[in-house]
N, C-alpha and C positions, 0 to 999 in steps of 0.2 A: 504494500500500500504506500501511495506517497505521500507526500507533506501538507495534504490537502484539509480541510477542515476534518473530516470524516475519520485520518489519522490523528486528531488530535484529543477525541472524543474520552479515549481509555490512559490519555498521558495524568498523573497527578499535576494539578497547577498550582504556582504560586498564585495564581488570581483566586482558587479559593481558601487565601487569607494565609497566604504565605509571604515572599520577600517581598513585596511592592505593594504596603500598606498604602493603600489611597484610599479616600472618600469617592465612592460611586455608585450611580444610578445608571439605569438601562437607559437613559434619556441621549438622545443622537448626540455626539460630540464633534467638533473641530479639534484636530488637533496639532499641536509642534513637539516634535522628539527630537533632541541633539544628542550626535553622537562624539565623544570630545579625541576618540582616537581617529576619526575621522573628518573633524573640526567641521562639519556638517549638521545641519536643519533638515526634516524631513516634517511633510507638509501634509497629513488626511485626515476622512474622517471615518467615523463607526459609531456605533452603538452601545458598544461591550468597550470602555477603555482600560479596563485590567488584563484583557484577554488579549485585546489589540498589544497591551508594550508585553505579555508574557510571549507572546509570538514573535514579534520584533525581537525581541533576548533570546529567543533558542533558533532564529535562522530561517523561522519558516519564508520571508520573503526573499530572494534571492541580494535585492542593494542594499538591505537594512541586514544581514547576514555578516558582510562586512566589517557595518561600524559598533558591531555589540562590545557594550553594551549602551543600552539607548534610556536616555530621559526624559519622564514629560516634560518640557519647559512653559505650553502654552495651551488653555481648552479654552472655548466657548461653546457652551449648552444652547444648543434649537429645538425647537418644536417637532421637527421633523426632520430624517436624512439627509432629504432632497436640498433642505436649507443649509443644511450643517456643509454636503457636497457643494455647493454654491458656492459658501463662504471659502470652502477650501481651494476652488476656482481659482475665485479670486483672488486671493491670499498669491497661488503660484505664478497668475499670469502676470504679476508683476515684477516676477523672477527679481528680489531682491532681498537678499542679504540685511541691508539696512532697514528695510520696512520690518521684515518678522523681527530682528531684534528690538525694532520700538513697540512689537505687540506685545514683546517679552517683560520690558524694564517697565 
């Protein structure tokens, strides 16, 4: 089986309530994860964001595999995915460095 959601189903996670104690709700997120050995921002969104940075931390996406380990530095909660992916749009097409770090500080 590969690395798809459906192999992840029988993995123990630290998302229930192991290393990456965060406050979370199932409510659609925006998100910013920085990777500091790859001195990189990476920019999306979901639903599940415990699940989202336990995935990003064991490799499941091939560019975020790379810079493990990853932090969240940035959320904004939506009403809905479709908002949350928007936001995250637009967030990238602006392809800047200096904007996400003023979402940050």
């Amino acid at each position: 089986m590969g690395l798809g959601f459906e192999s992840q189903r029988d993995h123990k996670s630290p998302a229930d309530g192991g290393a990456f104690p965060l406050y979370i709700s199932r409510m659609p997120f925006m998100y910013i994860i920085y990777s500091g050995k790859l001195n990189k921002y990476y920019v999306g969104a979901c639903i599940d964001l415990k699940r989202l940075l336990y995935e990003h931390n064991i490799g499941h996406s091939k560019f975020t595999s790379t810079g493990v380990p990853w932090e969240i530095k940035h959320t904004e909660e939506f009403a809905t995915l479709r908002d949350a992916k928007t936001r995250e749009m637009e967030i990238k097409r602006k392809k800047s460095r200096r904007y996400i770090e003023s979402l940050i500080s």
